[in-house]
C-alpha positions in Angstrom: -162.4 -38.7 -3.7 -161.0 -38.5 0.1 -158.9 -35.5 1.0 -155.3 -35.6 0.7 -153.7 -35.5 3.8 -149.8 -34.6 4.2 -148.4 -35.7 6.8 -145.2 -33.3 8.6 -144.6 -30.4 10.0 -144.9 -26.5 9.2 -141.4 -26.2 9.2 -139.7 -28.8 7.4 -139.1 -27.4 3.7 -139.9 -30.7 2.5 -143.3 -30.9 3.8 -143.5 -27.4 2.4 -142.6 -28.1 -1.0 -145.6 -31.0 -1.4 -147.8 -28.5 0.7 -147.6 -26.1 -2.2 -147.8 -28.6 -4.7 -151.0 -29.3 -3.4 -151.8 -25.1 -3.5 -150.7 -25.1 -6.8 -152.8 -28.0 -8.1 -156.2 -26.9 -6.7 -156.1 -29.9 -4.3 -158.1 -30.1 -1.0 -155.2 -31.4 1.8 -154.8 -31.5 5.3 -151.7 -31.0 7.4 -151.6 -33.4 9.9 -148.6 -32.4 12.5 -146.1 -35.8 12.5 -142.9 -34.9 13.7 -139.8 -37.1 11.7 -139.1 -40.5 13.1 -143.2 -40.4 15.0 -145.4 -43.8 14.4 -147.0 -42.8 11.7 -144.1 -41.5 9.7 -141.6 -44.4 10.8 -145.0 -47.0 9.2 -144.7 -44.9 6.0 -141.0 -43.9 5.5 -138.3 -46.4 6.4 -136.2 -44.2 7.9 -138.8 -42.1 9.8 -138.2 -38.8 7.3 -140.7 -36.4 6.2 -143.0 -35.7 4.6 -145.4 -38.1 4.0 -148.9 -38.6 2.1 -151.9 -40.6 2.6 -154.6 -40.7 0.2 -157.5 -43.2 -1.0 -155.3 -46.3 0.5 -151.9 -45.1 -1.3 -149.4 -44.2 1.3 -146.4 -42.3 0.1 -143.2 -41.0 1.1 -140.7 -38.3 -0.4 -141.6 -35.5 -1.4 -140.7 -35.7 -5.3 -143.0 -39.1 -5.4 -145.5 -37.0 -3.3 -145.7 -33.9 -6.1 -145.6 -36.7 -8.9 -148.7 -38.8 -7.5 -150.5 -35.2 -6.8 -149.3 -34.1 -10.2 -151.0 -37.2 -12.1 -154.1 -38.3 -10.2 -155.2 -34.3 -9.7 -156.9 -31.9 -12.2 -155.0 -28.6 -12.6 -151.9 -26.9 -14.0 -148.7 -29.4 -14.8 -145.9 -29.2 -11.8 -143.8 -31.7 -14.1 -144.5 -30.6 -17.6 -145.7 -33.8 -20.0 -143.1 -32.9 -22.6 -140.1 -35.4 -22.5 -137.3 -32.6 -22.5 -138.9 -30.6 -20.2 -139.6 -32.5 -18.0 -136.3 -34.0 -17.6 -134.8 -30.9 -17.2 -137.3 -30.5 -14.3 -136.2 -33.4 -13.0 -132.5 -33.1 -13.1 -133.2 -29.5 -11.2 -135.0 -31.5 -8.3 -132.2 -34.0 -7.9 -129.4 -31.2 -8.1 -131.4 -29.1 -5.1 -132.3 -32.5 -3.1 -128.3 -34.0 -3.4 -126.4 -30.8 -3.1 -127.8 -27.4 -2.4 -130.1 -29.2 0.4 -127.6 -30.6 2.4 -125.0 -27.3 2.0 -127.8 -24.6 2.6 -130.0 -26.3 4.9 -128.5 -29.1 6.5 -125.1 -27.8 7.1 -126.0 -23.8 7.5 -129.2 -23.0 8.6 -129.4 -26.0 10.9 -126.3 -25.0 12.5 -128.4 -21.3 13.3 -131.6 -23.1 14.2 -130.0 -26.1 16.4 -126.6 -24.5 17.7 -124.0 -26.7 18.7 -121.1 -24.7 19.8 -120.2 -23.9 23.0 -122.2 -22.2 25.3 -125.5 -23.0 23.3 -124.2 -20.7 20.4 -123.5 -21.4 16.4 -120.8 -23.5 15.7 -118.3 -21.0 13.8 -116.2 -24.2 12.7 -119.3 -25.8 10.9 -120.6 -22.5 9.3 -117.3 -20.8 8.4 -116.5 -24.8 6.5 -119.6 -24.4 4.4 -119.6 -21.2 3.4 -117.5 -21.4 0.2 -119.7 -24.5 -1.2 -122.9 -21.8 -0.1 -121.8 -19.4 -2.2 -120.7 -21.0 -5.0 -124.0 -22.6 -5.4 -126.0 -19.1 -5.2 -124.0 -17.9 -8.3 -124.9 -21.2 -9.8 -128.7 -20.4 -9.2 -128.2 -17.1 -10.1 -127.1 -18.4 -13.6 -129.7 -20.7 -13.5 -132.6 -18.5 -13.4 -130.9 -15.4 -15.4 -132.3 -16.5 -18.9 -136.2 -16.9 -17.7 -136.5 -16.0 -14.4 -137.3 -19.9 -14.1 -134.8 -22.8 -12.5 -136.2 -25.5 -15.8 -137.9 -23.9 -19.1 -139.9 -20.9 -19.0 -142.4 -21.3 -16.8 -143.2 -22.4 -13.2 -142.6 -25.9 -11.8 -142.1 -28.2 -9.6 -138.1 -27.1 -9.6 -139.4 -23.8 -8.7 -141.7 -24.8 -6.1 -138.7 -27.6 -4.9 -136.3 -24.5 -4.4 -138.4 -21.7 -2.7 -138.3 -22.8 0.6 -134.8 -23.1 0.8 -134.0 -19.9 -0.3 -137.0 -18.3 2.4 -134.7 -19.9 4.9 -131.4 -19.3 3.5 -131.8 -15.4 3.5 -132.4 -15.3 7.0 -128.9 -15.9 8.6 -126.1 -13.4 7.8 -123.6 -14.5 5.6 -126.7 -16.4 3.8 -128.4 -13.4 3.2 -125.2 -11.6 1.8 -124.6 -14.1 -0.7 -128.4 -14.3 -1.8 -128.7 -10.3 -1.7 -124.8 -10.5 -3.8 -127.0 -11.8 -6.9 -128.1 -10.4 -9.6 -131.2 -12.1 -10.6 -132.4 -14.3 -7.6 -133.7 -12.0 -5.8 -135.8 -11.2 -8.1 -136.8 -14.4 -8.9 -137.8 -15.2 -5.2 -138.9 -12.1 -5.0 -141.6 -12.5 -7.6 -142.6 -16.0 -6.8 -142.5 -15.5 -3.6 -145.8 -13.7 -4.0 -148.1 -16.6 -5.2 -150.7 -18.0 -3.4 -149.0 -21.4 -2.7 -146.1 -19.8 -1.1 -147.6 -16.9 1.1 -150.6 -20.0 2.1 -147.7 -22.3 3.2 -145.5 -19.8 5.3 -144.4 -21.8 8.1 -143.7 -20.4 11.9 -140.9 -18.9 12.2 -137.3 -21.3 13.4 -136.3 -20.8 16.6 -133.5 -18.8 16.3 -135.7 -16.0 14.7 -138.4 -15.7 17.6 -136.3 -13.7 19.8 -135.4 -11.3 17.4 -136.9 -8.0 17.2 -139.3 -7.5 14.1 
């Protein structure tokens, strides 16, 4: 069978999360830098997002349809779990991260670190400052979430693990993110533990931007 190749970049947390589905599964891919809105993505996404995936003539975007077709055509431990139930609640976990804690933690914060807007090239303290209620609310709500097993659906690692990691890697960098996230009692130590699998440490992108100048 051809090699699975993700098409992306290092960066994105999206392209992440299928790049670990991929460690996780066992399954021989190749990251092929595509950049959003590039030719190749804008022929497989219709609005020129990432990731992407091409693989034995099936050409896929999204990344939940991505970890789904890896899931099911690849050998390997279950991302999505075949029981009904669980796998539901796996689901409703991706769409909860990828409709509301994506677009508060990483679209509206850490994007507003990475790509400043304000003036003089610097944060935008109007943008950040309006988000940060929404921010924290939602890391008490994952630190509910993940109290009872140390898992975000049943009791063991999925694909609404995996779909949550890379946020959280991101999240914790920037001040009042890392306050929140360092304010709970049990996520820490839930990134903190998956955080050392193979499929996360393997997939650790460059750092953003705002981070290179920073002393280590």
């Amino acid at each position: 069978m051809s090699k699975v190749e993700i098409l992306g970049i290092p960066q994105s947390t999206y392209t992440r999360v299928v790049r670990m589905a991929c460690e996780e599964k066992g399954v021989d891919y190749e990251l092929k830098i595509a950049p959003p809105h590039s030719p190749e993505i804008n022929a497989i996404h219709p609005f020129g997002k990432i990731p992407a995936l091409r693989h034995a003539g099936v050409e896929l975007c999204e990344s939940k349809a991505i970890a789904t077709y890896v899931d099911r055509v690849f050998d390997g431990p279950k991302l999505i779990p075949d029981d009904p139930g669980e796998a539901a609640a796996v689901e409703e976990w991706v769409s909860l991260v990828n409709t509301v804690i994506d677009p508060t933690m990483i679209r509206s914060y850490v994007l507003s670190y990475v790509f400043p807007k304000g003036a003089d090239g610097n944060p935008d303290r109007a943008v950040i400052d309006a988000v940060l209620p929404a921010l924290r609310k939602q890391m008490e709500i994952l630190d509910r979430a993940v109290a009872k097993s140390g898992h975000l659906a049943g009791n063991g690692y999925t694909f609404a693990d995996m779909n949550l990691m890379p946020i959280l890697f991101y999240v914790r960098m920037f001040p009042e993110g890392g306050e929140a996230f360092k304010a709970c009692r049990h996520l820490p130590d839930y990134f903190d533990r998956h955080s050392g699998r193979a499929s996360f440490k393997n997939t650790m992108p460059p750092p953003p931007p705002a981070q290179q100048s920073q002393p280590s």
